[in-house]
DSSP file (Angstrom, degrees, kcal/mol; ACC not computed):
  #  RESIDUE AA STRUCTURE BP1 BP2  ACC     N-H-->O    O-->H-N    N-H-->O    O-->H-N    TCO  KAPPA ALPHA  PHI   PSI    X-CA   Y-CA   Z-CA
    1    1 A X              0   0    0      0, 0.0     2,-0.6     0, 0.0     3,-0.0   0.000 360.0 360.0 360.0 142.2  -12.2    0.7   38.4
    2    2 A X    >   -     0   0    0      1,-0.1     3,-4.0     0, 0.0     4,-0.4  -0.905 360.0-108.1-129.6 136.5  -11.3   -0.9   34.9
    3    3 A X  G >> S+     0   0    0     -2,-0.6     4,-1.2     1,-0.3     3,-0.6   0.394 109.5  57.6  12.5 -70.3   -8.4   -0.7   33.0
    4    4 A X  G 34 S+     0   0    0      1,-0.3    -1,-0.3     2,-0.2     5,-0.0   0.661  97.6  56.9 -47.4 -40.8  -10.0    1.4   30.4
    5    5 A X  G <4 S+     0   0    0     -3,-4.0    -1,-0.3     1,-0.2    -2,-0.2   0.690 109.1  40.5 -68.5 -25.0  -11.0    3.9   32.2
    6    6 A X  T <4 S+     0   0    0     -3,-0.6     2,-0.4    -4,-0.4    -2,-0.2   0.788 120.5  49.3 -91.4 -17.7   -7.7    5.0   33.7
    7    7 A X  S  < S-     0   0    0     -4,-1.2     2,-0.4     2,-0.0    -1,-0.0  -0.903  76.7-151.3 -91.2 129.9   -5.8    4.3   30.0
    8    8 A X        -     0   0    0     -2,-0.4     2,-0.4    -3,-0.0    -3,-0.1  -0.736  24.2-125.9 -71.7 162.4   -7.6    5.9   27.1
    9    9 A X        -     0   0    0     -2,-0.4     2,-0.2    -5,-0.0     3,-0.1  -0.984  31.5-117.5-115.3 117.2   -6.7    3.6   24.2
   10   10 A X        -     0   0    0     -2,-0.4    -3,-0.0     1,-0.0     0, 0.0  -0.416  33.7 -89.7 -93.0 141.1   -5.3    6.0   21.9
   11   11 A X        -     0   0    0     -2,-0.2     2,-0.4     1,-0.1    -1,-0.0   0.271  36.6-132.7 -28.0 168.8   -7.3    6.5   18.0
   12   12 A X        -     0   0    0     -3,-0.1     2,-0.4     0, 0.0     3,-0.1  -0.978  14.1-148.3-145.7 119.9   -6.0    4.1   15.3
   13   13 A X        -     0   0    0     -2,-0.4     0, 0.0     1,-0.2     0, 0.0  -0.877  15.9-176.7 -97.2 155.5   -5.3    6.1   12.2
   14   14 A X        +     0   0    0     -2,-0.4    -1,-0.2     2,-0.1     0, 0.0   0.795  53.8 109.5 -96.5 -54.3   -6.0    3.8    8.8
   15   15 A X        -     0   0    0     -3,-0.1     2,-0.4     1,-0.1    -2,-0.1   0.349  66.5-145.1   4.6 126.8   -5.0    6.4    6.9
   16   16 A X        -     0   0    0      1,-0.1    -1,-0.1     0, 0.0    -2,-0.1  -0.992  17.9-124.1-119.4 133.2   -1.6    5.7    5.2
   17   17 A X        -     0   0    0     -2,-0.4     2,-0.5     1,-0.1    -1,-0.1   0.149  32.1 -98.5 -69.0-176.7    1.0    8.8    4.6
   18   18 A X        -     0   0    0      2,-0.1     2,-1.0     1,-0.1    -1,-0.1  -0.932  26.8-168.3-100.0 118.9    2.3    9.6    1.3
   19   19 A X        +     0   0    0     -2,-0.5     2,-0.5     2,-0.1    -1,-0.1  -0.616  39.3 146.9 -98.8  59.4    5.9    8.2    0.7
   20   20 A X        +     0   0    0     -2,-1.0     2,-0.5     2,-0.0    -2,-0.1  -0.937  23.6 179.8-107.2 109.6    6.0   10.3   -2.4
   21   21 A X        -     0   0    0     -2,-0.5     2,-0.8     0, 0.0    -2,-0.1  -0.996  20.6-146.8-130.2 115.1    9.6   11.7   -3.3
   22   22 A X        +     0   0    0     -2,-0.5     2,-0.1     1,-0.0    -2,-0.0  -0.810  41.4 144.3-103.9 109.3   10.4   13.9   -6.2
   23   23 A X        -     0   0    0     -2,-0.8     2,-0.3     3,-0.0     3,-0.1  -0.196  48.6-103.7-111.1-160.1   13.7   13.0   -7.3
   24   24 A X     >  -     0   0    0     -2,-0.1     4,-0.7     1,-0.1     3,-0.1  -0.751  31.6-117.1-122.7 153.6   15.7   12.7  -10.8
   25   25 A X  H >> S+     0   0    0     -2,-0.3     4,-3.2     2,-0.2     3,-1.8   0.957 113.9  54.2 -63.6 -68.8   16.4    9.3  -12.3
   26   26 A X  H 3> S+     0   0    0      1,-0.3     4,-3.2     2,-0.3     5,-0.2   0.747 106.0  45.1 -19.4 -53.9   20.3   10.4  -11.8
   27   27 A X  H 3> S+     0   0    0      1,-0.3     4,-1.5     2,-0.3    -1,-0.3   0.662 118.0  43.7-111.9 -12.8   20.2   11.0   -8.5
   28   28 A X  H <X S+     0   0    0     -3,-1.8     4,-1.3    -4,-0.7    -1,-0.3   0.671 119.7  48.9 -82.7 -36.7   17.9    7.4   -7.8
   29   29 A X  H  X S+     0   0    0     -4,-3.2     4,-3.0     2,-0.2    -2,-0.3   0.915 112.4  45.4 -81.6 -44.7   20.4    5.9  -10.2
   30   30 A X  H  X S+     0   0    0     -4,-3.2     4,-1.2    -5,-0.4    -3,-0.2   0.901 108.5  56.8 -73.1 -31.9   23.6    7.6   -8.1
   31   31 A X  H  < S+     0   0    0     -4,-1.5    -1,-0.2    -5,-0.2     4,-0.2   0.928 103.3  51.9 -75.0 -26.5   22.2    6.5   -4.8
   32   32 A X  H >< S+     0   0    0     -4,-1.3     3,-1.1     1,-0.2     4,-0.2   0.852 104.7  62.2 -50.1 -33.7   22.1    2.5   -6.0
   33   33 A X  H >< S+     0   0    0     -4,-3.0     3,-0.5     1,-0.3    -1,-0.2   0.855  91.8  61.9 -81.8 -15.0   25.7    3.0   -6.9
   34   34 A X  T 3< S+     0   0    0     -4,-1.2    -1,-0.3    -3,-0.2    -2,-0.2   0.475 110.1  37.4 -67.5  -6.0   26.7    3.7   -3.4
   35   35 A X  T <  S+     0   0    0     -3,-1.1     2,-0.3    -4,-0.2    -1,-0.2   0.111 107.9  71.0-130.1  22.7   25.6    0.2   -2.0
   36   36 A X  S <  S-     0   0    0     -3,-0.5     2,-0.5    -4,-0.2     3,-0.0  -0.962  92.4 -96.8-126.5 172.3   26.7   -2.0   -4.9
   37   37 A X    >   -     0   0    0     -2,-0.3     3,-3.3     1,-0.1    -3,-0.1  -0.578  37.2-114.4 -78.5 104.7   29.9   -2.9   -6.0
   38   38 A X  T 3  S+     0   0    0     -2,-0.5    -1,-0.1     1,-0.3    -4,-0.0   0.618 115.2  54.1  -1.9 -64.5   31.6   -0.7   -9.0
   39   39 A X  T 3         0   0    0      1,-0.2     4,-0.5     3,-0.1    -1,-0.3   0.620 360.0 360.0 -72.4  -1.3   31.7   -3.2  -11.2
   40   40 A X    <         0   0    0     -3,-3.3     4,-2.2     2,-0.2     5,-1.0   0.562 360.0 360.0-134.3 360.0   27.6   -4.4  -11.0
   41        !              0   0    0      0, 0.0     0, 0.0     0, 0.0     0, 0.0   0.000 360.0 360.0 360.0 360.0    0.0    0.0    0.0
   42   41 A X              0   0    0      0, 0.0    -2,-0.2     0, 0.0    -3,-0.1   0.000 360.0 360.0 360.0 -65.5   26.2   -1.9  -13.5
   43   42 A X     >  +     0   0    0     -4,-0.5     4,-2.4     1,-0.3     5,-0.2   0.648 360.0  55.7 -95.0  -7.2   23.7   -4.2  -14.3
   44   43 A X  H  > S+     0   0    0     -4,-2.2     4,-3.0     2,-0.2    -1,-0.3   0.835 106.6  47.1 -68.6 -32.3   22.1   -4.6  -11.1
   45   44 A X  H  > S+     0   0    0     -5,-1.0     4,-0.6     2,-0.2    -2,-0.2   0.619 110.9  56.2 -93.8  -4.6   21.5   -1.5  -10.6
   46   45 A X  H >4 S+     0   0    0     -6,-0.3     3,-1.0     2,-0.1     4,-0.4   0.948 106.9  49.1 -83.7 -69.9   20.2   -1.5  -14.2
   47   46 A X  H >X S+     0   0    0     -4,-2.4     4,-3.5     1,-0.3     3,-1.2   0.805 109.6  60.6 -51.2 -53.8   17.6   -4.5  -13.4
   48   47 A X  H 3< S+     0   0    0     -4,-3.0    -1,-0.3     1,-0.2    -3,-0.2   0.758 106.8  35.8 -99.9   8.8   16.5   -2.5  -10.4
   49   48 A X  T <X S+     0   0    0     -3,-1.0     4,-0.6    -4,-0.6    -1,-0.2   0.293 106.1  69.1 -54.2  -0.6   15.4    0.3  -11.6
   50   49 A X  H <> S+     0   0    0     -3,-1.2     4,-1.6    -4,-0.4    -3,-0.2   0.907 113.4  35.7 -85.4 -76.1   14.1   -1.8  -14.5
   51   50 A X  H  X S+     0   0    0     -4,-3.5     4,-0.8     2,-0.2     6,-0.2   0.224 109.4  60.1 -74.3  15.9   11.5   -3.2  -11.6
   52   51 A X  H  > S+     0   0    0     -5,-0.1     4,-3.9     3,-0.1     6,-0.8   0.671 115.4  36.1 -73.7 -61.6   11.0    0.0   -9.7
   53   52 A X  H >< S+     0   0    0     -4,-0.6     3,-1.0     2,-0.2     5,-0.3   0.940 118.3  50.4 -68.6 -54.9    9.6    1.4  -12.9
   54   53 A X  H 3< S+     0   0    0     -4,-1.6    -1,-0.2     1,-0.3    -3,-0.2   0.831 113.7  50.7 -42.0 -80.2    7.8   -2.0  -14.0
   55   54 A X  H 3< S-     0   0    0     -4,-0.8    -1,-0.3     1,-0.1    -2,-0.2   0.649 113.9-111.8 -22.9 -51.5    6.3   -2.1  -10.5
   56   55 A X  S << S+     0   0    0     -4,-3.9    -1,-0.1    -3,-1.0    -2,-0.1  -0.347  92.6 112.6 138.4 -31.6    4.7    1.7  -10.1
   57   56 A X  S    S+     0   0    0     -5,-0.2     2,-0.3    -6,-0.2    -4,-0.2   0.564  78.1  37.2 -44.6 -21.0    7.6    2.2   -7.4
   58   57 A X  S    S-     0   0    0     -6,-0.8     2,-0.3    -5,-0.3    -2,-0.3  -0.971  80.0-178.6-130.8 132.8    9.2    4.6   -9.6
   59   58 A X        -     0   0    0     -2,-0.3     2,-0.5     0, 0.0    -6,-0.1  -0.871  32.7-131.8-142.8 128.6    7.7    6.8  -11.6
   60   59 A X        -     0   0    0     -2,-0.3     4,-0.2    -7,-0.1    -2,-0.0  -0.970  44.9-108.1-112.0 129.4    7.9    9.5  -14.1
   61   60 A X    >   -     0   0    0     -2,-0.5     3,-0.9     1,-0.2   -39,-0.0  -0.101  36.8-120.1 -44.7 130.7    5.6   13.1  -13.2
   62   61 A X  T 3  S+     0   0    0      1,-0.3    -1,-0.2     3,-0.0    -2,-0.0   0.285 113.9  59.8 -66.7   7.5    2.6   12.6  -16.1
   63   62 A X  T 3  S+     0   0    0      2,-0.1    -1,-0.3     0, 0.0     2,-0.2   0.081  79.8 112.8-113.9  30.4    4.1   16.1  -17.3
   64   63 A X    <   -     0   0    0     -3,-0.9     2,-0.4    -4,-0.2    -4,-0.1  -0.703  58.2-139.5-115.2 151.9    7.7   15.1  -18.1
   65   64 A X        -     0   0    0     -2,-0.2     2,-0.4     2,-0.0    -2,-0.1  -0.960  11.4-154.5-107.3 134.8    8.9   15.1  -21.4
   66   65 A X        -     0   0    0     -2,-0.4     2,-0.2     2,-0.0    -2,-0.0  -0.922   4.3-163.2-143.5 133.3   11.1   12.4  -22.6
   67   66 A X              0   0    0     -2,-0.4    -2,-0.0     1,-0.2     0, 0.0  -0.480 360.0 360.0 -99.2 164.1   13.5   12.8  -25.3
   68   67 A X              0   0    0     -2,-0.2    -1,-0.2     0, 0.0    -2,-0.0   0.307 360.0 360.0-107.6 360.0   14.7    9.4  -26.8
């Protein structure tokens, strides 16, 4: 008897899930400021700068945004 036959070898999904989270800018901005240091603003400026630059972050194609 071989291997295979007493294990099934279980399906391999390729699929990939969706890591899709609907947040607020705030509340993505308020969670950075809990692992950096008070005073470095501008980090937490810079990476959300490359979140959004990247695709990582996003704004819903129906949001309105007032300047």
């Amino acid at each position: 008897m071989q291997h295979s036959e007493v294990f099934s070898t279980p399906e391999r999904r390729t699929a990939v899930a969706s890591t899709r989270v609907t947040t607020t800018l705030y509340d993505v901005i308020a969670a950075l400021q809990t692992v950096v240091e008070p005073e470095e603003d501008d980090l937490v400026v810079a990476i959300v700068t490359d979140w959004f630059r990247s695709g990582r972050l996003r704004f819903p194609e129906d949001a309105t945004i007032a300047a």
